[in-house]
Each structure stands twice: as structure tokens, then as C-alpha cells.
C-alpha positions as CSV (number, residue, x, y, z in Angstrom):
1,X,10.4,-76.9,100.8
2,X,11.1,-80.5,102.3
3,X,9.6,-84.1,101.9
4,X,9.1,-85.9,105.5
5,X,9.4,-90.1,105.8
6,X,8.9,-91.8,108.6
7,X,10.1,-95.4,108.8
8,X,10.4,-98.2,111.1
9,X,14.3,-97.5,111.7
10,X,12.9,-95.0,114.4
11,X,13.9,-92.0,112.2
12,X,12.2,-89.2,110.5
13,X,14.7,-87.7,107.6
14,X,14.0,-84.8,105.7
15,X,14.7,-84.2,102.1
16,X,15.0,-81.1,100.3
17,X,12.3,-80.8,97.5
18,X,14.9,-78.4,95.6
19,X,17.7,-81.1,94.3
20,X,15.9,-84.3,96.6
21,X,19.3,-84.3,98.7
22,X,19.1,-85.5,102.5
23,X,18.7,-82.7,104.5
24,X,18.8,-84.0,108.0
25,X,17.2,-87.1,110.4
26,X,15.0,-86.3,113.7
27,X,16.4,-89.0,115.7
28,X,14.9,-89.8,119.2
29,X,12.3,-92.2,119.3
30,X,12.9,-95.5,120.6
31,X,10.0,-97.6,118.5
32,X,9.1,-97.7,114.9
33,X,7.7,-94.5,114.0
34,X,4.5,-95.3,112.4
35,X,3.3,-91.8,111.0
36,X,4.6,-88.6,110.3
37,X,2.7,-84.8,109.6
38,X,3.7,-81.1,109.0
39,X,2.1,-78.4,110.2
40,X,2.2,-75.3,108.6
41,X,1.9,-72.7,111.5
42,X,3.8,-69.6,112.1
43,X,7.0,-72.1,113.2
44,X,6.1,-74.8,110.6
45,X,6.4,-77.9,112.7
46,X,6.9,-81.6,112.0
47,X,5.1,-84.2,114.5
48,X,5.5,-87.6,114.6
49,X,4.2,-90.6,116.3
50,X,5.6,-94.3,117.4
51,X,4.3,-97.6,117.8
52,X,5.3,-97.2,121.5
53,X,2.7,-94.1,121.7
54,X,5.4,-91.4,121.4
55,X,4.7,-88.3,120.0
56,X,7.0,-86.1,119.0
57,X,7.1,-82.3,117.8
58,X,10.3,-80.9,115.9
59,X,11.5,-77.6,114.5
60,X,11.3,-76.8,110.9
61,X,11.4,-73.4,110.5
62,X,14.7,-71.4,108.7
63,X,16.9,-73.8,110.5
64,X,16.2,-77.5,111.7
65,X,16.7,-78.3,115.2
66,X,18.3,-81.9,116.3
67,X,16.3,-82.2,119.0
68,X,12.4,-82.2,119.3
69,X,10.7,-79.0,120.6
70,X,8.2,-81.0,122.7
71,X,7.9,-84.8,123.2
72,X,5.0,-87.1,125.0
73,X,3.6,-90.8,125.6
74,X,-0.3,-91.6,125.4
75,X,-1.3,-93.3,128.3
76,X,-0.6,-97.3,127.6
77,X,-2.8,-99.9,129.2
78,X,-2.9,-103.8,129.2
79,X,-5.2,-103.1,125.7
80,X,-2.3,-100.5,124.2
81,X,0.0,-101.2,121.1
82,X,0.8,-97.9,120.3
83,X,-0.1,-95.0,117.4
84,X,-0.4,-96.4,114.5
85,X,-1.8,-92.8,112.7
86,X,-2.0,-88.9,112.7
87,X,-3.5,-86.1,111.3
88,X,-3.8,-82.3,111.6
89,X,-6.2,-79.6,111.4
90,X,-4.7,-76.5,110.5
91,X,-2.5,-75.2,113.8
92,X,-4.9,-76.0,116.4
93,X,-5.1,-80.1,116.9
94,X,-3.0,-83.0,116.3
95,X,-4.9,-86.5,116.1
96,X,-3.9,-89.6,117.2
97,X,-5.2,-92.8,115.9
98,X,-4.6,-95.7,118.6
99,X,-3.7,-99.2,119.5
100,X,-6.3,-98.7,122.3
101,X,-9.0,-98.3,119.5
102,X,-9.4,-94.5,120.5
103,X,-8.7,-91.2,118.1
104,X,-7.3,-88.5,120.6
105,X,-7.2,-84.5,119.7
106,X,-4.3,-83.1,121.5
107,X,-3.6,-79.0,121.5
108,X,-1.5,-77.6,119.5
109,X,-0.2,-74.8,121.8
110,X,0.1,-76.2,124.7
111,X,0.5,-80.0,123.6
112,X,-2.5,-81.3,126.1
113,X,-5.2,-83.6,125.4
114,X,-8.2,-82.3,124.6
115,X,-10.4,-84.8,124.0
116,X,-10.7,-88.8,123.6
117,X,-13.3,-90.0,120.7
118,X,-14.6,-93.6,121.2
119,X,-16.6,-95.9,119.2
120,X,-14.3,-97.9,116.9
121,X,-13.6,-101.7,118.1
122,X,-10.1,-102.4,116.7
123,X,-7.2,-100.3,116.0
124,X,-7.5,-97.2,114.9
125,X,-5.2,-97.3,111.4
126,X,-5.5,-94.3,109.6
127,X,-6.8,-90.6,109.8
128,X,-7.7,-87.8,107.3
129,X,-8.9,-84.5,108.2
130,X,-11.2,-82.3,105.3
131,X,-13.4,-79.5,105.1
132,X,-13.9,-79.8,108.6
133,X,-14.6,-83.7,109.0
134,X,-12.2,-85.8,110.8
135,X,-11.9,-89.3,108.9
136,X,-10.8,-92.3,111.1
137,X,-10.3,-96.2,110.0
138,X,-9.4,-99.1,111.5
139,X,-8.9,-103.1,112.0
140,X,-13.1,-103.2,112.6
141,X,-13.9,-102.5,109.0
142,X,-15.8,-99.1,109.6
143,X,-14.4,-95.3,109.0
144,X,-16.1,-93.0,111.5
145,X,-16.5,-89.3,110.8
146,X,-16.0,-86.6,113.5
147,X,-16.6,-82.9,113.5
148,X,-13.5,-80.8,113.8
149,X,-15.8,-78.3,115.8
150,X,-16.7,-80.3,118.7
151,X,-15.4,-83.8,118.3
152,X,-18.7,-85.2,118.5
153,X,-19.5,-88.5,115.9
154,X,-21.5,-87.5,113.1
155,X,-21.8,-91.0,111.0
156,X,-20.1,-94.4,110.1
157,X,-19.2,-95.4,106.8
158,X,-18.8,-99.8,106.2
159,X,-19.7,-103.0,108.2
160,X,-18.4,-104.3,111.0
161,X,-20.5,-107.3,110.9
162,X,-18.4,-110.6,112.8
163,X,-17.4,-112.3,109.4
164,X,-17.3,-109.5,107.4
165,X,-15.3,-107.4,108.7
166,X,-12.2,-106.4,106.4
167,X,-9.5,-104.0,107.8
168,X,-8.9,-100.4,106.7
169,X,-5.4,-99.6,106.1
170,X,-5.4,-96.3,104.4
171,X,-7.4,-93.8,103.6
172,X,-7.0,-90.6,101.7
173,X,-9.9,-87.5,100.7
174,X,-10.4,-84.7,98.7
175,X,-13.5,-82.6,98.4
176,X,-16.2,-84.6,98.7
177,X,-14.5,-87.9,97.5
178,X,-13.2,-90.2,100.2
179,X,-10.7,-93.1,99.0
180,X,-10.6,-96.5,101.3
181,X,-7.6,-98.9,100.9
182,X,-8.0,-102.9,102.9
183,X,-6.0,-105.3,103.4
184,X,-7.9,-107.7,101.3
185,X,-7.0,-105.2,98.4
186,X,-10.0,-103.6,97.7
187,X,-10.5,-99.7,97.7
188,X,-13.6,-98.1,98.2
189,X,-14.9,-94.5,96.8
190,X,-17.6,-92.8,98.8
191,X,-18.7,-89.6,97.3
192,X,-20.8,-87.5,99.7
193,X,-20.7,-90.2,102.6
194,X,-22.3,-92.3,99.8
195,X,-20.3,-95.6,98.4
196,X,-20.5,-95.3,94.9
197,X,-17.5,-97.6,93.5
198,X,-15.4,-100.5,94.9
199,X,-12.5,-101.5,93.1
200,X,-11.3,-105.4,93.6
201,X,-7.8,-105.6,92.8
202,X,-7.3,-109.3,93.8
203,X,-3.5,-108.5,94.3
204,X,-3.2,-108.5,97.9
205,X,-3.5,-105.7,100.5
206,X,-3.2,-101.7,99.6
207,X,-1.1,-100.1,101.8
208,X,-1.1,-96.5,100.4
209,X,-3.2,-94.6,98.3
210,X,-3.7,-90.6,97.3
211,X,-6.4,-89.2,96.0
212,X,-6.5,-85.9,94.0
213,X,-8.4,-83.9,92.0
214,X,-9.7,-86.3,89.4
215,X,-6.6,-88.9,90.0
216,X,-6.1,-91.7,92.2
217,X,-2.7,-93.4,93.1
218,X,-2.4,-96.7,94.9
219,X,-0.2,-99.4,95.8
220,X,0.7,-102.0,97.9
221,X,1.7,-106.4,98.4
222,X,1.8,-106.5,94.4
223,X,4.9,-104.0,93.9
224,X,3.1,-102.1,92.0
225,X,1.8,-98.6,92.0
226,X,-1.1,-97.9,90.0
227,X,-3.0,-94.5,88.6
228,X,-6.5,-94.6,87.6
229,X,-8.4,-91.5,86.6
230,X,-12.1,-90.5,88.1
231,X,-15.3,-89.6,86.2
232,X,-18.7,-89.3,86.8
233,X,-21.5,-88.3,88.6
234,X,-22.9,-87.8,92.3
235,X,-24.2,-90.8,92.3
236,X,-21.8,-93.2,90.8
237,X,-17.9,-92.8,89.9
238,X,-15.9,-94.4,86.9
239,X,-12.6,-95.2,86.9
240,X,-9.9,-95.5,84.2
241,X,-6.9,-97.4,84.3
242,X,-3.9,-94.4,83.2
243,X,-1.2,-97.0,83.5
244,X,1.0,-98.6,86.4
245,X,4.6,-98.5,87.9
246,X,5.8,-101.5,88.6
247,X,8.7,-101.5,91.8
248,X,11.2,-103.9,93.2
249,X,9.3,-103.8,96.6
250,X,6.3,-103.8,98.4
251,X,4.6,-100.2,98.2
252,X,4.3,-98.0,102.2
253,X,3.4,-95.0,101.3
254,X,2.2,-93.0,98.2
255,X,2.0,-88.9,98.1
256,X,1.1,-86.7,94.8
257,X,2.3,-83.1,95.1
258,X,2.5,-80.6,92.6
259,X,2.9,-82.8,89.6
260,X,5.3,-85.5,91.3
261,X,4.5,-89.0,92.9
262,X,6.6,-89.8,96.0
263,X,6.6,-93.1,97.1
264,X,8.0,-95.4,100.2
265,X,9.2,-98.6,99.8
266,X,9.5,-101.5,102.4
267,X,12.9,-101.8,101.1
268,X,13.8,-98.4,102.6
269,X,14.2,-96.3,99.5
270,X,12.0,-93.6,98.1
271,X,11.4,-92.8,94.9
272,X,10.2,-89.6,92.9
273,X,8.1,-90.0,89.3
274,X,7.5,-87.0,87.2
């Protein structure tokens, strides 16, 4: 029943998905809080993580605690700017994607970490987790895929090739369909691990984008969030333009949920379309 942002004011507020009313702010961190998840466990749980590596685990059950049930730092070294992503697989692991170039899987009931995966060679930027595959992208161009079972690397997705190399900032998957957002504005559809469609936007970098069912929501530099809807085969994907919103700032963060868009703005504000 709530909405969770995360913002570089070093807050997490949560918003009632009833009337869209502020319901209450997780306050605590001392550095921009670069990502935010929910974890829907027996005490539903709210985690988020900070560009000085904190992570921090807060209370959403039938009444929100102020302060965080459980809070932590990665280890920083001379190579370390913080997390800059997370994701979760069901109740059991939290993942961490790093300044250090490193995804981390950290326990869920006891908060330790469990593993460290290594093999990107920039920041790590972004993670999704699916059908038992953990999706990881960073600064060096590639996405890496992980098993949930073991951690263990199972393949790379793009080029890292010196001169090439274009950063991931988002990505987003459902089903067999994996979305990729860069800084240079394109977004890439793999189906099946295979690329089937890349889509040059030429209007600067996408920050966010969701992917569901047969819909696709982006947006980004260009103040402008736009829908396009997905056809075709295993081999190759279409894509229709539906329309576009355009905003009055720079789109952060996109999220399509039960027939509403929710998007952050670099201005602060977030908005709900129906």
C-alpha cells in the first residue's frame, strides 16, 4: 500500500498509494541515497542504500518505525564511491551494485555478506533480479548475468571494447525481455540473452526506464517520458511509438504499477499518470 522514493536529499519518504498523501520520511543517512527496494517478507521491509556505501533496513509493517531496524557500511577503499544500486530476491538476499565495480549478496536474516561477484571494470549502476537471473550494468558498457542459486557468472551481454564503450544506466526486465538504458540515449532489447532491437533516441542520456508486459516506458536529459509498445517475434522486436509526456524536468526514475506511471523528477517532485 505505499510508493518508496529515494532522493539525493538523504531521505526515503513514503506515500500512501490510497489518496498519494505523505505518509512518513526514513531519515538517517548522511549521503545521497542512490537506490531504494521493498521486500515483501513476513515484516515487509524497506532497504536502502547511499552513495557513501550505507545500507539501511527499515520497518514497514502495520506501523512505520522512525528508525531503521538494521543499518551497515560496505567496506570502502582508495577505489570506493559508494552504492550506486540494489535489488532483491524474494526474502533471502539484498544486492549491492558498487563504486568498487563489485555486486555483493548480503543475507537477509542475519544482514551478512554472503558473497562478493567480480568481473565488471567500472561502476556497477544498476541491478535487476528475474526468474532466477541476477542482471548487473555498469560504467564498462557490459550487463553480466548471475545465478541467484550460486552466484556464479553465467554470461555477458555488450562490449566493453576501449572506444566503445557506452555506460549503462538503467536497466529493467520482464520475462524473457531485458530493457538497457545509456547515457548516450540509446536502449537496447535483448530477448533471450539475444539483442534483437536498439532504439537511438538522439536526445541525450536515459535515466529510467520500465519494462512490462508488452509496454515500455522511458525517459531521461530530454524531459520527456515516452511509451512505446512491443511486438514481435523471438528473434526480432518492433516497437511502436503510443505517445510521450512531456515534463518541466529532467526524468530519475520511472515505475508502471497496476495501471499508473510514477515518475521522479530532478526537480524533486513526483508525479502520477493514469
Amino acid at each position: 500500500g505505499y510508493l518508496f522514493s529515494s532522493s539525493f536529499d538523504k531521505t526515503v519518504n513514503v506515500w500512501s498509494l490510497q489518496d498519494f498523501s505523505h505518509v512518513q520520511s526514513f531519515k538517517g543517512h548522511e549521503h545521497r541515497v542512490m537506490g531504494v527496494v521493498f521486500v515483501d517478507a513476513t515484516e515487509p521491509l524497506c532497504v536502502s542504500g547511499d552513495s557513501g556505501g550505507g545500507i539501511f533496513v527499515w520497518g514497514v509493517g502495520a506501523s512505520l518505525r522512525q528508525d531503521p531496524l538494521k543499518s551497515w557500511y560496505e567496506q570502502k577503499d582508495w577505489r570506493y564511491s559508494g552504492i550506486h544500486a540494489l535489488a532483491v530476491s524474494g526474502t533471502e538476499h539484498i544486492y549491492t551494485g558498487s563504486g568498487d565495480k563489485s555486486v555483493k549478496a548480503w543475507s537477509l536474516k542475519d544482514y551478512t555478506l554472503i558473497c562478493t561477484m567480480n568481473g565488471h571494470k567500472s561502476v556497477v549502476s544498476s541491478l535487476a533480479v528475474c526468474d532466477g537471473v541476477l542482471y548487473s550494468g555498469s560504467w564498462d558498457g557490459t550487463i553480466r548475468l548471475w545465478s541467484i542459486n550460486d552466484h556464479s557468472p553465467l554470461t555477458v551481454l555488450g562490449d566493453d571494447t576501449p572506444g566503445n564503450v557506452t555506460s549503462v544506466i538503467s536497466l529493467s526486465v520482464y520475462q524473457h525481455m531485458l530493457a538497457a538504458a545509456y547515457e548516450n540515449g540509446c536502449v537496447k532489447l535483448w530477448r533471450n540473452d539475444v539483442l534483437s532491437r536498439s532504439i537511438e533516441t538522439q536526445s541525450g542520456a536515459i535515466f529510467a526506464l520500465d519494462i512490462k508486459e508488452q509496454w515500455l516506458f522511458m525517459g531521461g536529459w530530454n524531459k520527456t517520458v515516452d511509451v512505446k509498445e512491443l511486438s514481435g517475434d523471438e528473434l526480432h522486436v518492433d516497437t511502436r511509438s503510443i505517445g510521450s509526456v512531456s515534463c518541466n524536468s529532467v526524468v530519475a526514475a520511472v515505475l508502471y504499477w497496476e495501471g499508473k506511471l510514477f515518475v521522479g523528477f530532478a526537480d524533486s517532485i513526483v508525479k502520477v499518470y493514469c
